[in-house]
C-alpha angles and dihedrals in degrees: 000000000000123000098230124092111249101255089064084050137107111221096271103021101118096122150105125212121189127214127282101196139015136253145087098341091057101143097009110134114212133206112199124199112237099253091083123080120245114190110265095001120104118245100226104173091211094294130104094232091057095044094055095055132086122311124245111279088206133022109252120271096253085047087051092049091051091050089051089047098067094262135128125226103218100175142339105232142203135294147183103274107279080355088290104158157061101210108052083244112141126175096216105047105010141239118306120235114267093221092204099057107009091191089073147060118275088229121242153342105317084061097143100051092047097047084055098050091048093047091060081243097116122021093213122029113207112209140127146239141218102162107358095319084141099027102053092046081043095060092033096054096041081245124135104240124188123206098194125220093275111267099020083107125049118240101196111143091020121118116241128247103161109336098198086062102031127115149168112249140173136213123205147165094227128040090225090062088053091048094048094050091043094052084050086052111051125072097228129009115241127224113236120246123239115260130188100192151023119232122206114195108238088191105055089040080061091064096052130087112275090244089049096046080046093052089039089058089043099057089032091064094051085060100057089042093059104033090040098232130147112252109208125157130247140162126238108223118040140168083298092074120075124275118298087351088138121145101291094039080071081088098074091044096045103041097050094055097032086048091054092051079045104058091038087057106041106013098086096043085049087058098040113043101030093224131200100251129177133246108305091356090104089035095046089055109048083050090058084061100061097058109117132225097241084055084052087047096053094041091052086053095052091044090051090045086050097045090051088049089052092046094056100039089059113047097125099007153061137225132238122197143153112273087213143028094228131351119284110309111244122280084245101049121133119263079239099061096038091063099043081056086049091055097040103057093027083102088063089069115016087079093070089036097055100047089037091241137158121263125174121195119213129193110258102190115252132295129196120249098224090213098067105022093229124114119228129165129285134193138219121194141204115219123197140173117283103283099030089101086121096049094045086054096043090042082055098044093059092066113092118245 
């Protein structure tokens, strides 16, 4: 019998599973989206077909490492269908609460595993993220959530989205509880590299709301306080980079190669087995495989000329940046308006997505939507080079609580 109310739930996650092992995750309760396998449960991915096929003969490799660890499975909890979303938001068995500002979404599509953290129900939430599955529940939900440098983590037993883009990640209340499962989940620890400054990215704070750039400085500024680091800003993307390629211009560069993984992953299955899918899931995906291969050249382009901006931006720094553009959207917004949020703060993410680098979401108070007057959690991240996973973790654990 799980611990989590059903609304937090995957289709067959009513289960506990003890430790196998012990270590620094001894007591540590654990909420796992349901993309990862878990021994004798199904893997359902958020959709009815795939709920109604074989269960899991072994539990995934990240689930494994946890057990060993010394911690305890206590559900596997819901998703955005195929892990389709940013909102938590699922045609066939519904959105989870967001504990911290009920008004609102969770955030996708590790909802469940963010709803229980939130909710004090499950110390760790085990989820992934493709392009801010784990950051934008993060923020939602007042969690820190880390995105880790892609393939730091394995990703054996977990179902595919866009591989090329896939992680591991992990959602807490408390930065030391990330730091302690990520250390259980990855093969070697890495030694920080040494860093001078911190960068905030003037030109992804522009895109946010004026009471979330405001909350961004301010924390920005605490991190500098407390690590010691300079805190200078900087844009992102700069004359290097080609012609009108500005923030919202990552679009172009991050749909067309995340639609190709897409289509490999899910197009055939779509053909073959005839699935129950949800509003715009069937949609979404034929259109993924219409994407051409001049569209993939030119994104790859885009995402080479990026990583090499990124590279050299960050030689001796970090960035900060929000996680999101505004605090979570209403539990009763429009469709409409939920997918003009999604376009419009998918530059916050696809950055680290794209150079399959490390991000890691804080909790940056609350801040009132003024169109609404009421206060609901932001975030503000830390972004790295791909391996500073560790120094992102230690930066974050010098702030005071």
């Amino acid at each position: 019998m799980s611990l989590l109310p059903p609304g937090m739930l995957a289709p067959d996650g009513e289960l506990v599973v003890g430790p196998t092992g012990a270590g620094p995750l001894d007591g540590v309760t654990v909420a796992v989206k349901d993309l990862f396998d878990v021994a004798g449960r199904v893997t359902a991915a958020g959709n009815p077909t795939l709920a109604a096929g074989a269960p899991a003969s072994t539990h995934a490799e990240a689930v494994a490492r946890l057990l060993r660890a010394g911690a305890t499975v206590v559900g596997k909890t819901a998703t955005d269908e195929l892990a389709m979303g940013m909102f938590g938001a699922n045609t066939h068995y519904g959105t989870p609460p967001n504990p911290a500002a009920p008004d609102r979404v969770p955030g996708g599509s590790s909802s469940g595993s963010a709803s229980a953290v939130a909710a004090g129900l499950a110390d760790l939430g085990l989820g992934t993220d493709t392009g801010g599955s784990i950051r934008v529940p993060g923020a939602f939900c007042g969690l820190v959530g880390l995105r880790p440098t892609h393939g730091r983590i394995d990703t054996t037993g977990l179902r595919p989205m866009a591989p090329r883009f896939d992680t591991v990640g992990l959602l807490a209340r408390e930065v030391g509880t990330v730091g302690a499962a990520f250390g259980a989940l990855v093969a070697a620890p890495r030694a920080p590299r040494g860093v001078r400054r911190l960068a905030l990215l003037t030109d992804l704070l522009d895109l946010a709301a004026p009471e979330v750039a405001t909350a961004t400085m301010r924390t920005a500024v605490r991190l500098a306080e407390a690590t010691g680091l300079q805190l200078v800003g900087l844009p992102l993307l700069d004359d290097s980079l080609p012609a009108g390629m500005r923030a919202p211009k990552l679009l172009s560069v991050f749909w067309p190669l995340m639609s190709r993984e897409l289509w490999h992953t899910n197009g055939t299955w779509l053909r073959e087995a005839d699935p129950t899918l949800g509003e715009g899931i069937a949609d979404r995906i034929r259109v993924a495989g219409t994407v051409t291969d001049a569209e993939v050249k030119a994104a790859e382009s885009g995402r080479v000329r990026l990583v090499q901006r990124l590279e050299s931006l960050l030689l001796e720094e970090v960035a900060v940046l929000p996680t999101t553009i505004a605090p979570a959207p209403l539990r009763t917004s429009s469709h409409a308006s939920l997918m003009d949020y999604r376009d419009r703060n998918l530059p916050l993410v696809v950055p680290a997505s794209l150079a399959g680098a490390p991000q890691l979401t804080l909790p940056a108070g609350r801040v009132t939507d003024y169109g609404t007057g009421t206060s609901a959690p932001v975030g503000v991240s830390l972004l790295g080079l791909p391996g500073d996973d560790e120094l992102l973790l230690d930066l974050a654990a010098a702030v005071p609580s």
